[in-house]
TIROTOR-436173 format. One line per field, with one value per residue: residue in three letters; x, y, z of N, C-alpha, C in turn. Coordinates in Angstrom, 1 decimal. Atoms other than C-alpha are relative to their C-alpha. Layout:
N
residuo ALA ...
nu X ...
nv Y ...
nw Z ...
cau X ...
cav Y ...
caw Z ...
cu X ...
cv Y ...
cw Z ...
end
This chain:
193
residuo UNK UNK UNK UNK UNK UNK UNK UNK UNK UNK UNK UNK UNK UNK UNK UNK UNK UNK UNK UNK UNK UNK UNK UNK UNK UNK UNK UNK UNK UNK UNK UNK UNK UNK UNK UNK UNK UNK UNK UNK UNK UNK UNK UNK UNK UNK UNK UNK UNK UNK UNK UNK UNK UNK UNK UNK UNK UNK UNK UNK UNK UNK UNK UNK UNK UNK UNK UNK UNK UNK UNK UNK UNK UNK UNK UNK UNK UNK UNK UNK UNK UNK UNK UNK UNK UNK UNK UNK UNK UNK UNK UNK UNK UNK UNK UNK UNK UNK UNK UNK UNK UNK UNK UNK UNK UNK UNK UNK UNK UNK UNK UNK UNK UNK UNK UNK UNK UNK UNK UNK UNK UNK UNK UNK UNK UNK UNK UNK UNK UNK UNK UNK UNK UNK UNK UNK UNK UNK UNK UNK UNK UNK UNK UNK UNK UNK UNK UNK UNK UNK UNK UNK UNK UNK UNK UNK UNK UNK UNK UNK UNK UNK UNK UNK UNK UNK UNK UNK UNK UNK UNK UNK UNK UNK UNK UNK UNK UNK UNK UNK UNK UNK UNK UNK UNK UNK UNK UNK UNK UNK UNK UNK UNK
nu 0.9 0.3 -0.2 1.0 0.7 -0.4 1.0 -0.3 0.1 1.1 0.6 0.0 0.5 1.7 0.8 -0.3 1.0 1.0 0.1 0.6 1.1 0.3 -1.1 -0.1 -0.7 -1.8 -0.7 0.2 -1.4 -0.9 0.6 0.2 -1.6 0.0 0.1 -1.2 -1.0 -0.2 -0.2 -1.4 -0.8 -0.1 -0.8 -1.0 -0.7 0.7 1.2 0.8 1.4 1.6 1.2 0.0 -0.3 -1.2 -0.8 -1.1 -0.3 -0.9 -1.1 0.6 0.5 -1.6 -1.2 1.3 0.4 -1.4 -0.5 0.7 -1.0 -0.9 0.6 0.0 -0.1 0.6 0.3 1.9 0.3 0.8 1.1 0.6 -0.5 0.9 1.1 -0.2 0.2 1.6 0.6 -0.4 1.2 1.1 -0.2 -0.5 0.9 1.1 0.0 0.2 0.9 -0.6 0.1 -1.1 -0.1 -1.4 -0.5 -0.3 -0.5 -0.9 -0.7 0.6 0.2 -1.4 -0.7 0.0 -1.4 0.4 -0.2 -1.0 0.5 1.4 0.8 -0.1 1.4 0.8 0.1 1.0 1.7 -0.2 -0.9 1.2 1.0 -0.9 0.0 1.2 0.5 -1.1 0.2 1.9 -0.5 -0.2 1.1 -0.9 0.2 -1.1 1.0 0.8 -0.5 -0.4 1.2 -0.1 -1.0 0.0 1.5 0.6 -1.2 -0.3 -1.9 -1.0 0.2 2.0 0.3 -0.1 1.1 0.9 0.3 0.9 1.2 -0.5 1.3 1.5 1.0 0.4 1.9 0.2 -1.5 -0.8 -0.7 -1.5 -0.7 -0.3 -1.4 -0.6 -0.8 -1.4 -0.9 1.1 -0.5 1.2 0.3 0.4 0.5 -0.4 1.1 -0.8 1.0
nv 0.1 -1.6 -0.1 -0.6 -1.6 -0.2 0.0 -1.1 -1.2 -0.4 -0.3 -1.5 -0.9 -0.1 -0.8 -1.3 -0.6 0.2 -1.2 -0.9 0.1 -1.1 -1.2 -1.1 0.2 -0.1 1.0 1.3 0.3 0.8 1.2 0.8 -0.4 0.6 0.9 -0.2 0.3 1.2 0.9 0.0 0.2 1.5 0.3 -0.3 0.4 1.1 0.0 1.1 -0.3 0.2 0.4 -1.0 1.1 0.0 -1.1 0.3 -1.3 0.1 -1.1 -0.6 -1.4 -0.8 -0.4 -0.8 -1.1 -0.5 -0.6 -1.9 -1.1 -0.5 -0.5 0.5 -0.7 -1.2 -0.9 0.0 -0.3 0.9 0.0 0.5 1.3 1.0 0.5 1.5 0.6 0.3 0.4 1.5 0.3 0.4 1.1 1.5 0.5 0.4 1.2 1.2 1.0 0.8 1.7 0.2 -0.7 -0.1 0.2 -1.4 -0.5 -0.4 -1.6 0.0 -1.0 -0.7 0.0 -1.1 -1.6 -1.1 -0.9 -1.0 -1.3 0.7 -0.5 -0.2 0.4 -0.5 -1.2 -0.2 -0.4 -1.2 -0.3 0.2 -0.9 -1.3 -0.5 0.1 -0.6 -1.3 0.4 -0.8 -1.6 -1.0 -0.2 0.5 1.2 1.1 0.0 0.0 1.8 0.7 0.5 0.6 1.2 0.5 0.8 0.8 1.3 0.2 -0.1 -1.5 0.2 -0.4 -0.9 -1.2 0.1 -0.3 -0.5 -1.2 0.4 1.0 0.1 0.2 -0.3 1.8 -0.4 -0.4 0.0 1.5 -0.6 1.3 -0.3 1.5 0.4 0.9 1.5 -0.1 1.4 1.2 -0.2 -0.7 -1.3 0.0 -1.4 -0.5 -0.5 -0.8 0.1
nw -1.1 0.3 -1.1 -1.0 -0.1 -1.0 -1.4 -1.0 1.0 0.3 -1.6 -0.1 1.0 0.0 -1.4 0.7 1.0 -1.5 -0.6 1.1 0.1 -1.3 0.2 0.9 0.9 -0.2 -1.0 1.0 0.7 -1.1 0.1 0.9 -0.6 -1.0 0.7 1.4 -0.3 -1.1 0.9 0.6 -0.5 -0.2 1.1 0.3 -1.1 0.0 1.5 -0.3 -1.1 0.5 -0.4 -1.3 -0.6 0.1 -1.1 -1.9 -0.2 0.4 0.6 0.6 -0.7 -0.3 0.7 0.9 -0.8 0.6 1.5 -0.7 -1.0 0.9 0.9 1.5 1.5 -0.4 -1.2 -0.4 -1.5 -0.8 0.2 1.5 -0.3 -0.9 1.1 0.6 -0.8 -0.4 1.4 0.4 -1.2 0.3 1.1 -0.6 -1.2 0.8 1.0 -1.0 0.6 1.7 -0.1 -0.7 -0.9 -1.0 -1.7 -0.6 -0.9 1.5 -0.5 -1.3 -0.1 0.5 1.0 0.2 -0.7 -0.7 1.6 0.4 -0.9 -0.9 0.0 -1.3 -1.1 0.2 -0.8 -1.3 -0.3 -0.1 1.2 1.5 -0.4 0.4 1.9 0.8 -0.8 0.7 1.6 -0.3 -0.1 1.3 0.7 1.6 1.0 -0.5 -0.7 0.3 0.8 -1.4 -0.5 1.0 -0.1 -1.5 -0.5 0.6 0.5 1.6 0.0 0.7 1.6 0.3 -0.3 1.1 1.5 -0.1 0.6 -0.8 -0.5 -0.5 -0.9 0.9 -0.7 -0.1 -0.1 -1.3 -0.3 0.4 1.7 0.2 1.1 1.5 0.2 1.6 -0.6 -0.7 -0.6 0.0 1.1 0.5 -0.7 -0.7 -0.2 -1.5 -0.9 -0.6 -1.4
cau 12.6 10.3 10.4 7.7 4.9 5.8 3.2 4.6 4.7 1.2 -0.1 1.0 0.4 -3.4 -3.8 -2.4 -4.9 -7.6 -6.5 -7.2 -10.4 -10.2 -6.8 -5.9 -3.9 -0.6 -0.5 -1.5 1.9 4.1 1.9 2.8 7.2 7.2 6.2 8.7 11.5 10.6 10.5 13.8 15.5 14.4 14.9 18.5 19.5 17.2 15.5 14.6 11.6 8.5 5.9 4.9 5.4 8.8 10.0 12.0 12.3 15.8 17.6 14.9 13.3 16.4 18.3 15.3 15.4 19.6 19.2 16.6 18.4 21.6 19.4 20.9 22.3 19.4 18.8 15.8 14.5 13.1 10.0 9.9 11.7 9.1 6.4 7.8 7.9 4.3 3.2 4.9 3.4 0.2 0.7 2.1 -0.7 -3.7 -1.8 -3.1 -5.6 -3.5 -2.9 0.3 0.4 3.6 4.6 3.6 5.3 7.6 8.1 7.4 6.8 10.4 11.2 9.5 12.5 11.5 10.7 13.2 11.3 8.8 5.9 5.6 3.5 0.1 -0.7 -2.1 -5.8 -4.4 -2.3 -5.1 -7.7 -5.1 -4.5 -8.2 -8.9 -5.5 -7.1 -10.6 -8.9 -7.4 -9.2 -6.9 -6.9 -3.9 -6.0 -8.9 -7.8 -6.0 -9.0 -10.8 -8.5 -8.3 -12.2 -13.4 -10.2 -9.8 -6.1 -3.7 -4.1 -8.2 -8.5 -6.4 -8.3 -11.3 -13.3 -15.4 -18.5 -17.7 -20.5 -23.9 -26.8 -28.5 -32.0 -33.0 -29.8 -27.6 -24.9 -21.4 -18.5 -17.8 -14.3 -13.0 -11.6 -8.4 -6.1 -9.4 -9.9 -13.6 -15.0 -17.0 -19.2 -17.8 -20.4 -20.2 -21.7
cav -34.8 -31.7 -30.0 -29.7 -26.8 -24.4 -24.2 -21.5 -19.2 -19.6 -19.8 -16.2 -14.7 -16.1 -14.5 -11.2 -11.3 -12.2 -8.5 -6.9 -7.0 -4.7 -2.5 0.2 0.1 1.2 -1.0 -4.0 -2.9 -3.2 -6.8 -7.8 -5.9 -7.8 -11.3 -10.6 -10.3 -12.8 -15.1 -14.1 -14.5 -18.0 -18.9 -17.6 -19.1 -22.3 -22.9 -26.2 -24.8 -25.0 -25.7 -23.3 -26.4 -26.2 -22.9 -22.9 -19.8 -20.8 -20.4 -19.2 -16.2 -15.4 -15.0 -13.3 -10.5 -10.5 -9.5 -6.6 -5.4 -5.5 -3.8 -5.5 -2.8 0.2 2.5 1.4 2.7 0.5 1.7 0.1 -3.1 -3.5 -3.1 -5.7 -7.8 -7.3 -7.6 -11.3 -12.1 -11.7 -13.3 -16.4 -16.4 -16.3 -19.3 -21.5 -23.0 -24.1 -28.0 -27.7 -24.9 -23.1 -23.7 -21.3 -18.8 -18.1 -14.3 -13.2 -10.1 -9.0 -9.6 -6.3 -2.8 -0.6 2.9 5.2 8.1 7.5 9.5 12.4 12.1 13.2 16.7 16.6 17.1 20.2 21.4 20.3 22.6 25.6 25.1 25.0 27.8 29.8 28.6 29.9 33.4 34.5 35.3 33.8 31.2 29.2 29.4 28.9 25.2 24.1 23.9 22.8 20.0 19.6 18.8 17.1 14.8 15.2 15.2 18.4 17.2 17.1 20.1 22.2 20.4 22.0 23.8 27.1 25.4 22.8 23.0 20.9 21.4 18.1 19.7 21.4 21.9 19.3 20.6 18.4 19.3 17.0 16.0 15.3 12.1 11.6 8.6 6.6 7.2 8.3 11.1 12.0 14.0 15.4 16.3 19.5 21.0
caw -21.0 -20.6 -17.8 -14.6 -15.0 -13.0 -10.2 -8.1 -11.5 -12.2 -8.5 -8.1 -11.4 -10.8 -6.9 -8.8 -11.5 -8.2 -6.8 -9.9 -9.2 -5.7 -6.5 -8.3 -11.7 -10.0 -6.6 -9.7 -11.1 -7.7 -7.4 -10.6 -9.9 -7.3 -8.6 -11.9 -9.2 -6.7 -10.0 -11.4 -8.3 -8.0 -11.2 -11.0 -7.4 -7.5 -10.9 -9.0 -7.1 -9.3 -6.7 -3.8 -1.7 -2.1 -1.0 2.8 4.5 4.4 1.9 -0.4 1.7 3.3 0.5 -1.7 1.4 0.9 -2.6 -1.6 0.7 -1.9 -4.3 -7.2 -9.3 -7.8 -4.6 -2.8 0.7 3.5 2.5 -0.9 0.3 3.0 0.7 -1.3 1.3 2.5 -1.1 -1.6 2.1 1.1 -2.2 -0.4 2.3 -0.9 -2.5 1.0 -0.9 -4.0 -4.5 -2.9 -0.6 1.0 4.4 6.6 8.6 5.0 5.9 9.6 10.8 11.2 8.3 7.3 7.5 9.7 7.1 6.4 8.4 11.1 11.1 13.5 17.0 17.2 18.7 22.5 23.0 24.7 21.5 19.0 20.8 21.0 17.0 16.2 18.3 16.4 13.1 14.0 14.8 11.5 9.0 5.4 2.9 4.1 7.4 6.7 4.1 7.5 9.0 6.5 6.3 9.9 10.8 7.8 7.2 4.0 2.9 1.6 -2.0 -2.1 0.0 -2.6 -6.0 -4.4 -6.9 -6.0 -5.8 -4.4 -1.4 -2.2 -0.5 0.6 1.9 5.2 7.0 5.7 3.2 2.2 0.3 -3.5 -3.0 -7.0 -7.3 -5.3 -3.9 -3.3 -7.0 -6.6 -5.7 -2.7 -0.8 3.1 5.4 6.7 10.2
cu -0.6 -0.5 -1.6 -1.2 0.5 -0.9 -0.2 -0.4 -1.5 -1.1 -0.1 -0.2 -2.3 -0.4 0.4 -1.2 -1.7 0.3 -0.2 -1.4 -0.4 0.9 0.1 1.2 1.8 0.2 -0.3 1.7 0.9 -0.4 1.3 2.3 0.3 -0.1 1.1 1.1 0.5 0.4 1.9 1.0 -0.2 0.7 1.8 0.8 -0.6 -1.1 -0.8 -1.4 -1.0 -1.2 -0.1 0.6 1.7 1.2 0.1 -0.2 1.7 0.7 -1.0 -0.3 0.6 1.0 -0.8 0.4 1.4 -0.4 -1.4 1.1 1.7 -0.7 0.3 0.6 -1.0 -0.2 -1.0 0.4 -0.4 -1.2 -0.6 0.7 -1.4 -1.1 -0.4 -0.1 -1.3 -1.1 0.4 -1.0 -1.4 -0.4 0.0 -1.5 -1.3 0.1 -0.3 -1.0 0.4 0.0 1.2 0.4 1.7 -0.3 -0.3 1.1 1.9 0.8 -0.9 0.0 1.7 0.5 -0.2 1.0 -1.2 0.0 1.3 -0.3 -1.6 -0.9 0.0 -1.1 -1.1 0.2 -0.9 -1.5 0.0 0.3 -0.8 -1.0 0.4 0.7 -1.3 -0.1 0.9 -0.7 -1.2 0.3 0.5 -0.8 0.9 -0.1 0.6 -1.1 -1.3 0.0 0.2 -1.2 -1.3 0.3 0.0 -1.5 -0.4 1.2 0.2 1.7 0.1 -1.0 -1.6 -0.4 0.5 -0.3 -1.2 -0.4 -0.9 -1.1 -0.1 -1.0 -1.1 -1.0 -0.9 -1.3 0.1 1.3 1.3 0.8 1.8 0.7 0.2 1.4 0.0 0.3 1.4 0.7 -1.3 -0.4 -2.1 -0.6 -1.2 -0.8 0.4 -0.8 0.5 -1.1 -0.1
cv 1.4 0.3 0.0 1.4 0.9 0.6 1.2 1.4 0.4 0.1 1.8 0.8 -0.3 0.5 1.4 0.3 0.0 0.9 0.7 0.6 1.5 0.5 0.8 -0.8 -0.5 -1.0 -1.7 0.1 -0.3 -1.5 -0.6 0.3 -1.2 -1.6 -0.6 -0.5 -1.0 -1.0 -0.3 -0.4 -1.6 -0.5 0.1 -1.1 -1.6 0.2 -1.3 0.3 0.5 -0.2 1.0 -0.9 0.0 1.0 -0.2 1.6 0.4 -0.9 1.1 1.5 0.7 0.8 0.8 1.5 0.4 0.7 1.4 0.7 0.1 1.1 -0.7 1.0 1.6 0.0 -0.2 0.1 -1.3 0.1 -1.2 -1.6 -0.5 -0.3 -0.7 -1.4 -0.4 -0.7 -1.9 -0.9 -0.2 -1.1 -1.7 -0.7 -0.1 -1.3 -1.4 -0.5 -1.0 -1.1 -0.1 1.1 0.3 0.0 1.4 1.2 0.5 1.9 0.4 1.9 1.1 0.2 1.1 1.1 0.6 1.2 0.9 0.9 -0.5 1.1 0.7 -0.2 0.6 1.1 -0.8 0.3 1.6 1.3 0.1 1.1 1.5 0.5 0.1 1.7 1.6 0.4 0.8 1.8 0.8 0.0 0.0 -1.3 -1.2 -0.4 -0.9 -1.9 -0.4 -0.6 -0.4 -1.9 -0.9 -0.7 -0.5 -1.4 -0.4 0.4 0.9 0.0 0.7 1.3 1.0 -0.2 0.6 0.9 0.9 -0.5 -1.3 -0.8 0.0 0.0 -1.0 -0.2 0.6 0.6 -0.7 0.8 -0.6 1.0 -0.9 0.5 -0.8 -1.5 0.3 -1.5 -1.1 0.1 -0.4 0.9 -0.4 0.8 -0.1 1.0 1.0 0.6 1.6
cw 0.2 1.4 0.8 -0.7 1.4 0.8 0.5 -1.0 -0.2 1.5 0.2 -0.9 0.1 1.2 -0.7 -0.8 1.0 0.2 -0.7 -0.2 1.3 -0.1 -1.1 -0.9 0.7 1.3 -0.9 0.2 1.3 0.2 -0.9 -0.2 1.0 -0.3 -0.7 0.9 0.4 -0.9 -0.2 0.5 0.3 -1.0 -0.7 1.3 -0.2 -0.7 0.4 0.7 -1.1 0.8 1.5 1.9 0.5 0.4 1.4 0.2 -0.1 -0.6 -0.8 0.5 0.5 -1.1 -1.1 0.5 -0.6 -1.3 -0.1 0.1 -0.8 -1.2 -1.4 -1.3 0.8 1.8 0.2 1.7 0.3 -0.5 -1.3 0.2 0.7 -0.8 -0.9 0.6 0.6 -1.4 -0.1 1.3 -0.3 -1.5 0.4 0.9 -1.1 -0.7 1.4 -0.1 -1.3 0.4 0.6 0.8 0.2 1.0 0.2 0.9 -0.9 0.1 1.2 -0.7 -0.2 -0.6 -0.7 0.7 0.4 -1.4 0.3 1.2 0.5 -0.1 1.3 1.1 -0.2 0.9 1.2 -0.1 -0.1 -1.2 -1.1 0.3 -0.1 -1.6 -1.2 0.1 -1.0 -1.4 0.0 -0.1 -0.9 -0.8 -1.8 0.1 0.6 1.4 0.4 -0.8 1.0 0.6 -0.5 -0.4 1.3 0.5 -0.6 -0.1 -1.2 -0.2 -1.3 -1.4 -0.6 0.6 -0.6 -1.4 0.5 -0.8 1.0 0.3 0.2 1.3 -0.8 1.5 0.0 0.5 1.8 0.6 -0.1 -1.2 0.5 -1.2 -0.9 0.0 -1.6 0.8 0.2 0.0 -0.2 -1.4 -0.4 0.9 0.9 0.7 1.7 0.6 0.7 1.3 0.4
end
C-alpha cells in the first residue's frame, strides 16, 4: 500500500520558495532550517500527520517547542528559538489557503521566549539634546561618525564602510551621502541638511 502525499511537506516547502522572492539568501536559509526541523520532528514523534489539517497545538506544537527548548544535542538562545517560532508561524498562517488548511491559533503569541538581552531604553529628549550638543563641541573622528550616525540613522556598520567621497551633490542645495550596500543589501543615498 503506498503511502499518502505528504501535504504538509510540500505546503511549506512551496510558501518557502513564495518568500524567496522578497528575502534575502540567509533569512531563505533559517526558512528553509526551520522547515527541515519542524519536518524531522514530526516525522520522528508522529509520522502520521501528512496534512496541515492535521496538526493540534497539542501535542504537536507543544511538543515541537519542548524539543527547542531542549535543544536536541546544541546551545541555542531565546533569540534563535523565538525566531524559529515566528518563522514556522508565518509559514503556518501563508498555508491558510491550502486545500486543507491548519487550524488556527497553532502557535500564539506566548509561545514566542522572551530574548536573552533586552534592548536598552531610549535617551530622554533632555539627554539626546545634551549629547548632540557634546557631539557638536569636539572636534574628532570618533565624534564627529556619532553624529553622523546619530541624525541621518544610518547604522555603526554603514557609517564606518563610508568611503571619502562618499558626499553627492544632487543640484542647488541638496547634497546626500551613497551608503554602499549594507543589511538592506542595496545601496543608498542619505539626505543631508
Amino acid at each position: 500500500m503506498s503511502q499518502a502525499p505528504h501535504l504538509l511537506q510540500e505546503g511549506l516547502r512551496a510558501r518557502v520558495a513564495l518568500l524567496t522572492t522578497t528575502l534575502c539568501p540567509s533569512t531563505m536559509q533559517n526558512y528553509r532550517r526551520v522547515v527541515r526541523r519542524f519536518l524531522d520532528y514530526l516525522d520522528e514523534f508522529f509520522p502520521e500527520v501528512r496534512r496541515p489539517d492535521q496538526l493540534r497545538r497539542d501535542p504537536h506544537m507543544l511538543g515541537w517547542f519542548q524539543s527547542l527548548w531542549a535543544g536536541r544535542g546544541r546551545s541555542r538562545s531565546n533569540s534563535v528559538r523565538g525566531g524559529d517560532v515566528i518563522r514556522l508561524r508565518k509559514l503556518l498562517d501563508l498555508l491558510a489557503d491550502h486545500a486543507f488548511p491548519p487550524s488556527p491559533g497553532l502557535i500564539l503569541s506566548q509561545d514566542i521566549p522572551r530574548p536573552d538581552q533586552t534592548l536598552p531604553r531610549p535617551l530622554s529628549p533632555e539627554d539626546d539634546a545634551r549629547l548632540i550638543a557634546e557631539l557638536r563641541q569636539r572636534n574628532d573622528l570618533f565624534s564627529d561618525a556619532l553624529l553622523l550616525t546619530r541624525l541621518t540613522g544610518m547604522r555603526i556598520g554603514e557609517t564606518a564602510n563610508l568611503v571619502t567621497d562618499c558626499l553627492r551633490h544632487l543640484g542647488e542645495d541638496r547634497w546626500s551621502i551613497h551608503v554602499p550596500v549594507g543589511k538592506l543589501h542595496n545601496d543608498r543615498l542619505v539626505p543631508v541638511e
